[in-house]
MDTraj code that builds the backbone (N, CA, C; nanometers):
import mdtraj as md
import numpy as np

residues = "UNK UNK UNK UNK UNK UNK UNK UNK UNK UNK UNK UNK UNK UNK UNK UNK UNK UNK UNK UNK UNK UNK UNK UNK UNK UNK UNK UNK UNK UNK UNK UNK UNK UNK UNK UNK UNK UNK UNK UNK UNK UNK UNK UNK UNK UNK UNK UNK UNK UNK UNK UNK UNK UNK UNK UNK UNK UNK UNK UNK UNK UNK UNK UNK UNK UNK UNK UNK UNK UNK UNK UNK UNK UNK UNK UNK UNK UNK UNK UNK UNK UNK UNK UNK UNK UNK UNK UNK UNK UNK UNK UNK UNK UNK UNK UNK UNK UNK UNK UNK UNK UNK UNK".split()
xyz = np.array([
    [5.9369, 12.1268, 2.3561],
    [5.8423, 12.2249, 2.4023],
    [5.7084, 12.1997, 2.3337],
    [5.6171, 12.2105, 2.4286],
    [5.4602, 12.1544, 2.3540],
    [5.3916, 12.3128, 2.3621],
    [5.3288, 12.3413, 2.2498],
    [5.2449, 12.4111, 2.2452],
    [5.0588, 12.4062, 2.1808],
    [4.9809, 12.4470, 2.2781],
    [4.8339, 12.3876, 2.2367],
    [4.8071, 12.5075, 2.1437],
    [4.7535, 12.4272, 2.0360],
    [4.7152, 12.5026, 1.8735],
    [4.5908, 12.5039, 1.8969],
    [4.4807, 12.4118, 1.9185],
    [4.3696, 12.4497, 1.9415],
    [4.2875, 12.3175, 2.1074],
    [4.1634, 12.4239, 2.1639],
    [4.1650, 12.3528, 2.2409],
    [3.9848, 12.3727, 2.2161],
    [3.9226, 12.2537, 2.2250],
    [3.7645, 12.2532, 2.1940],
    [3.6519, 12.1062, 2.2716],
    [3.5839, 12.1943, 2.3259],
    [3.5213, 12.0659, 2.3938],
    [3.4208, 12.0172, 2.2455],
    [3.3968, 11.8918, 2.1903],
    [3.3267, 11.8441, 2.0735],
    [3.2541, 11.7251, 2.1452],
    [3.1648, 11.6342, 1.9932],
    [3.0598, 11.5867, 2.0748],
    [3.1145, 11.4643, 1.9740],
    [3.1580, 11.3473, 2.0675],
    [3.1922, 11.2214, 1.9648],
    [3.0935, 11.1775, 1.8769],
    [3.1689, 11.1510, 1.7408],
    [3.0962, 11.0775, 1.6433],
    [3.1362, 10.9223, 1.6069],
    [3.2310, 10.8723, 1.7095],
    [3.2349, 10.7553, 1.7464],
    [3.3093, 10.7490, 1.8977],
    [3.3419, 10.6313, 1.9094],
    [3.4031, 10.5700, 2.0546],
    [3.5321, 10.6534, 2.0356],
    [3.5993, 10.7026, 2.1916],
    [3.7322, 10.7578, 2.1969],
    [3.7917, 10.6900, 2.3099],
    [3.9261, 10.6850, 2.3173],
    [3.9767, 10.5844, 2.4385],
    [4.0566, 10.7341, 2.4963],
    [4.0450, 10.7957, 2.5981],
    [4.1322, 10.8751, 2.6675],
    [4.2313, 10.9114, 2.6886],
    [4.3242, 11.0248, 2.6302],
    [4.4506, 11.0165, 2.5967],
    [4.4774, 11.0225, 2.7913],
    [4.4582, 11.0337, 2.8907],
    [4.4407, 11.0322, 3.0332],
    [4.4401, 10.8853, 3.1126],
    [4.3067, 10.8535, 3.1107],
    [4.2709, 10.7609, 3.1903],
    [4.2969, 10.6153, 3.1055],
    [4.3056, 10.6180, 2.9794],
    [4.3332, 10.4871, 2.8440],
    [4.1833, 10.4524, 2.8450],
    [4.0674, 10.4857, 2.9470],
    [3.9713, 10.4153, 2.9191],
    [3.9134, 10.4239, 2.7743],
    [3.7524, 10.3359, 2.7392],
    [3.6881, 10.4212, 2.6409],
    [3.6161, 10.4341, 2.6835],
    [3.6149, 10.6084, 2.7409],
    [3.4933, 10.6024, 2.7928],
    [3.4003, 10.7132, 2.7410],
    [3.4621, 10.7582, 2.6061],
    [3.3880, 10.8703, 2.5312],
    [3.3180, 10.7544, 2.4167],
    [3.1743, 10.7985, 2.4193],
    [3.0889, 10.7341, 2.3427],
    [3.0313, 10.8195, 2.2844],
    [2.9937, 10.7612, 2.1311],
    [2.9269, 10.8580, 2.0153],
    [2.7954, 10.8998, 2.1307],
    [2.8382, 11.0486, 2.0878],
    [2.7274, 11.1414, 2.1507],
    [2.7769, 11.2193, 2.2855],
    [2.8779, 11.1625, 2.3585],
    [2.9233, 11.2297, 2.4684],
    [3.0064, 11.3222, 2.4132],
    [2.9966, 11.4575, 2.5010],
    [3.0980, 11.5125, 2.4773],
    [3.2285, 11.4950, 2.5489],
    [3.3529, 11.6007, 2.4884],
    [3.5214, 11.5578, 2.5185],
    [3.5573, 11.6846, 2.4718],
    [3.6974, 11.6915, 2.5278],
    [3.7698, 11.7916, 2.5077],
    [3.8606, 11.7296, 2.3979],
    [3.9098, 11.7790, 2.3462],
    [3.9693, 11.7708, 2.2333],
    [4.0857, 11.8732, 2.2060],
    [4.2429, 11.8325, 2.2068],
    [4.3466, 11.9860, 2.2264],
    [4.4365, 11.8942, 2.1218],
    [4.4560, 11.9737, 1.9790],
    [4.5401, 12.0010, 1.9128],
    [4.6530, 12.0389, 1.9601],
    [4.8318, 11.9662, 1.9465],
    [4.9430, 11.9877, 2.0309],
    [5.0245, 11.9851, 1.9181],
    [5.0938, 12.0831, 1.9370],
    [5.2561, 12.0710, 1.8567],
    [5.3367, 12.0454, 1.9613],
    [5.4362, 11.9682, 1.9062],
    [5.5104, 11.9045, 2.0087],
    [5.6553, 11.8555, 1.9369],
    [5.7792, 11.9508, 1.9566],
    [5.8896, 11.8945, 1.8573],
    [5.8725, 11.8653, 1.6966],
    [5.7962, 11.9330, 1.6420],
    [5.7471, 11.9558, 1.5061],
    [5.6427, 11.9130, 1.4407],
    [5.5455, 11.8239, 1.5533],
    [5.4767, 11.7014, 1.5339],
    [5.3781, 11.7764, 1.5584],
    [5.2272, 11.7317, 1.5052],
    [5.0905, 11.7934, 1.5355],
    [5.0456, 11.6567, 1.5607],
    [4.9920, 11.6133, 1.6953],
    [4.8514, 11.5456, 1.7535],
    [4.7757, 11.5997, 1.8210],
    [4.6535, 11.4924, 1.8203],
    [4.5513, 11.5419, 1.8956],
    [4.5202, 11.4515, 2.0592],
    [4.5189, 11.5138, 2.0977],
    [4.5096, 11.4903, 2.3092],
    [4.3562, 11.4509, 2.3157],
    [4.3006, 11.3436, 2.3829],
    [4.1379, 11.3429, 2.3896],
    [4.1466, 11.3106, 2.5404],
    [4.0858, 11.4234, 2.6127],
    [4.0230, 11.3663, 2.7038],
    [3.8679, 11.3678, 2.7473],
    [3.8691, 11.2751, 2.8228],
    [3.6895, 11.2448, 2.9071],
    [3.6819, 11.3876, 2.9972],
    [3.5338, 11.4313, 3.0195],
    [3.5347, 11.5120, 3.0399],
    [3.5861, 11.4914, 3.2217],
    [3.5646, 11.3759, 3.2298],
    [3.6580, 11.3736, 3.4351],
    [3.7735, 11.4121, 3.4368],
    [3.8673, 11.3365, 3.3016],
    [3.9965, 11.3883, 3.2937],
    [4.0247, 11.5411, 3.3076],
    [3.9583, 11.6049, 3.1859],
    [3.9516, 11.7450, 3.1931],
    [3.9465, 11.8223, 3.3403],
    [3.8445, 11.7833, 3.3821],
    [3.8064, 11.8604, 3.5159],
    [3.8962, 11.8471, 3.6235],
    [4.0097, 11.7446, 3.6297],
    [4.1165, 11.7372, 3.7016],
    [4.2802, 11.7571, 3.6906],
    [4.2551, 11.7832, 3.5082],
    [4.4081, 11.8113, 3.4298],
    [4.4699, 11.8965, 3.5186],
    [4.4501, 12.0027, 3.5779],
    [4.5341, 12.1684, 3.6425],
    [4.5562, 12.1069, 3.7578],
    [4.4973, 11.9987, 3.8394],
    [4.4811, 11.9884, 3.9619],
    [4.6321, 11.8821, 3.9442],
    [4.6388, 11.7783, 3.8465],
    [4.7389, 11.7170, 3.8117],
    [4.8622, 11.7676, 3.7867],
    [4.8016, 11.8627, 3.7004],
    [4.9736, 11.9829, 3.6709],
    [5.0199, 12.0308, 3.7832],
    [4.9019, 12.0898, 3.8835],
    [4.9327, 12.1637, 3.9978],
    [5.0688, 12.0723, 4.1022],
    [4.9865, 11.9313, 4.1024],
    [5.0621, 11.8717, 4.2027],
    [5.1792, 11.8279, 4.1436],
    [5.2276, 11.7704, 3.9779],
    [5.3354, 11.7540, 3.9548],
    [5.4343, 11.8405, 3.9083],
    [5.4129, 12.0031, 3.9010],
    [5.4814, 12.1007, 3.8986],
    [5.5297, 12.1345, 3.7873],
    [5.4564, 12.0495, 3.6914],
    [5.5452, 12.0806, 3.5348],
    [5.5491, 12.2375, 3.5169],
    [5.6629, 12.2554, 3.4023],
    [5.6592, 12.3798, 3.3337],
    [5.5690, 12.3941, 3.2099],
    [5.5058, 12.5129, 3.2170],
    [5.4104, 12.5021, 3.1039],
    [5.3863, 12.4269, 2.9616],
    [5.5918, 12.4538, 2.9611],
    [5.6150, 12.4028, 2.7908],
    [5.6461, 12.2487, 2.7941],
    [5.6159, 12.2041, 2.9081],
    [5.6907, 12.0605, 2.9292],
    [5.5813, 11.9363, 2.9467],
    [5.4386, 11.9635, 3.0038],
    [5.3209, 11.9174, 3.0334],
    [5.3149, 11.8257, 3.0946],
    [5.2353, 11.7300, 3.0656],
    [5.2058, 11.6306, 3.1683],
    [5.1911, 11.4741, 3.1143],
    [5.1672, 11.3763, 3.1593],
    [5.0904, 11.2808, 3.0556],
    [5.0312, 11.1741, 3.1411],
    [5.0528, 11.0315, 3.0932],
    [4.9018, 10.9441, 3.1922],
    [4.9782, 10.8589, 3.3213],
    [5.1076, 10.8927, 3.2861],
    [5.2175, 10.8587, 3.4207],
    [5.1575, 10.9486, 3.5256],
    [5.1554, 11.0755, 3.4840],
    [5.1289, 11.1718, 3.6086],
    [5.0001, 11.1768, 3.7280],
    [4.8743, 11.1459, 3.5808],
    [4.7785, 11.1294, 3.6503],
    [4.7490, 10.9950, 3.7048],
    [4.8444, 10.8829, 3.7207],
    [4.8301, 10.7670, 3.7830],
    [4.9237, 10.7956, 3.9087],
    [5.0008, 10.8710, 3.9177],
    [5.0818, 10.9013, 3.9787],
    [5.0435, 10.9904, 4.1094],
    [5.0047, 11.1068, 4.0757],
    [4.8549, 11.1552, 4.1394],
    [4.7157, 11.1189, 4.2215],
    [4.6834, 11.0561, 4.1250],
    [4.5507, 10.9383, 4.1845],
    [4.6355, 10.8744, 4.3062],
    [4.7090, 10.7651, 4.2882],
    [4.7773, 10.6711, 4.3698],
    [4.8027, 10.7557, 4.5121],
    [4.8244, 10.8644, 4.4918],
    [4.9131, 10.9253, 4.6087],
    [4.8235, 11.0207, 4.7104],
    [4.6615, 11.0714, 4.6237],
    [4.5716, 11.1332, 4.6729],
    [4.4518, 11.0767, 4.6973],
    [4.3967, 10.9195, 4.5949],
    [4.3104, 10.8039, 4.6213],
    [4.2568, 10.8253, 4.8135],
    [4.3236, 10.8451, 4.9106],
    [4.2093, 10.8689, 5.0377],
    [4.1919, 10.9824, 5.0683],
    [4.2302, 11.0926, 4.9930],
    [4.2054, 11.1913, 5.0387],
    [4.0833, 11.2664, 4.9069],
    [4.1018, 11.2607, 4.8155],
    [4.0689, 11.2734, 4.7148],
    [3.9369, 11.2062, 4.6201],
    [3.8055, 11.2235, 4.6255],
    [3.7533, 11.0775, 4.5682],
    [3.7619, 11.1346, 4.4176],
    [3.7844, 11.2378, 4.3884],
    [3.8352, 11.3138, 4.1717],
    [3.9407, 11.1607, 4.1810],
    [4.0454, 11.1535, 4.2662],
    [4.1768, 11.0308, 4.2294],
    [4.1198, 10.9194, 4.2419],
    [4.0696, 10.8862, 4.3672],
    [3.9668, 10.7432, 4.3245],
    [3.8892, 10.7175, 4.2137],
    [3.8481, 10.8080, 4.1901],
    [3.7339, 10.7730, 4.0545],
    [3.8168, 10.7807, 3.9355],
    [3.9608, 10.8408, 3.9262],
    [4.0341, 10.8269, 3.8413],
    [4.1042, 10.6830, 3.7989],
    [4.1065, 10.6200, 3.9205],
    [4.2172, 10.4924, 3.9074],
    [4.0902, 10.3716, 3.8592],
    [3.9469, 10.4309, 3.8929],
    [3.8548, 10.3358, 3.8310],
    [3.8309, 10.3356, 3.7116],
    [3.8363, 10.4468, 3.6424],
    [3.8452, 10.4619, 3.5137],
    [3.9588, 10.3989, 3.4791],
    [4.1092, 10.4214, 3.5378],
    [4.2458, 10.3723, 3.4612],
    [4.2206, 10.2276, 3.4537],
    [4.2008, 10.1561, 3.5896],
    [4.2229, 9.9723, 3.6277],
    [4.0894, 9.9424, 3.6013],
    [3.9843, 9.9868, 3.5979],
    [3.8547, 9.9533, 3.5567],
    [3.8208, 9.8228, 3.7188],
    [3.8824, 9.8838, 3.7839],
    [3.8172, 9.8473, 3.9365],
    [3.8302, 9.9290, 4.0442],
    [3.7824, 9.9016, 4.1726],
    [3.8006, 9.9996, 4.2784],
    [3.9216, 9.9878, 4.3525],
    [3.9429, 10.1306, 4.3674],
    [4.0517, 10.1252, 4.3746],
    [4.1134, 10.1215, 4.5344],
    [4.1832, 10.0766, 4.5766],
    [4.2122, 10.0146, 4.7016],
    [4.3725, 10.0874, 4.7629],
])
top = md.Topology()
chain = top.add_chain()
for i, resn in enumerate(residues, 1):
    res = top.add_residue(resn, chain, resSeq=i)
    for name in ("N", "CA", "C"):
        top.add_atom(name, md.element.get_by_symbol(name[0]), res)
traj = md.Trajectory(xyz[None], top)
């Protein structure tokens, strides 16, 4: 069971690679969300780009998780792939993931 301890959009003070998309596409000075997770006794921290962010619920929405169970970068490739023509949030997602267009 995962529970979010803290959740904060911050402003990088170096490069971040996307706990989402794997890109790096948070650069010192951009901002990111940033969510503190307990998870089976464990404390990490989740980084996403702010595209990721803006499409996380839309991801949960379509893969139906349970709150305590979440999501991860299977889902949102999983997602993208399946909404990519209907969707350009999933296209622009799989460009960030493959770092090409996505087809």
């Amino acid at each position: 069971m995962s529970t979010v301890l803290r959740s904060r959009i911050v402003t990088a003070r170096k490069a971040h690679r996307c706990s989402c998309c794997s890109s790096v596409c948070v650069q010192p000075g951009d901002t990111y969300q940033r969510d503190s997770i307990l998870n089976d006794g464990r404390v990490y921290d989740w980084i996403m780009c702010l595209d990721c962010a803006a499409i996380f619920f839309v991801v949960w929405d379509w893969a139906g998780s349970p709150w305590d169970e979440g999501i991860g970068p299977d889902s949102f490739a999983e997602w993208a792939d399946e909404m990519k023509a209907d969707d350009p949030r999933a296209a622009a997602y799989l460009v960030r993931l493959r770092g090409a267009v996505a087809s």
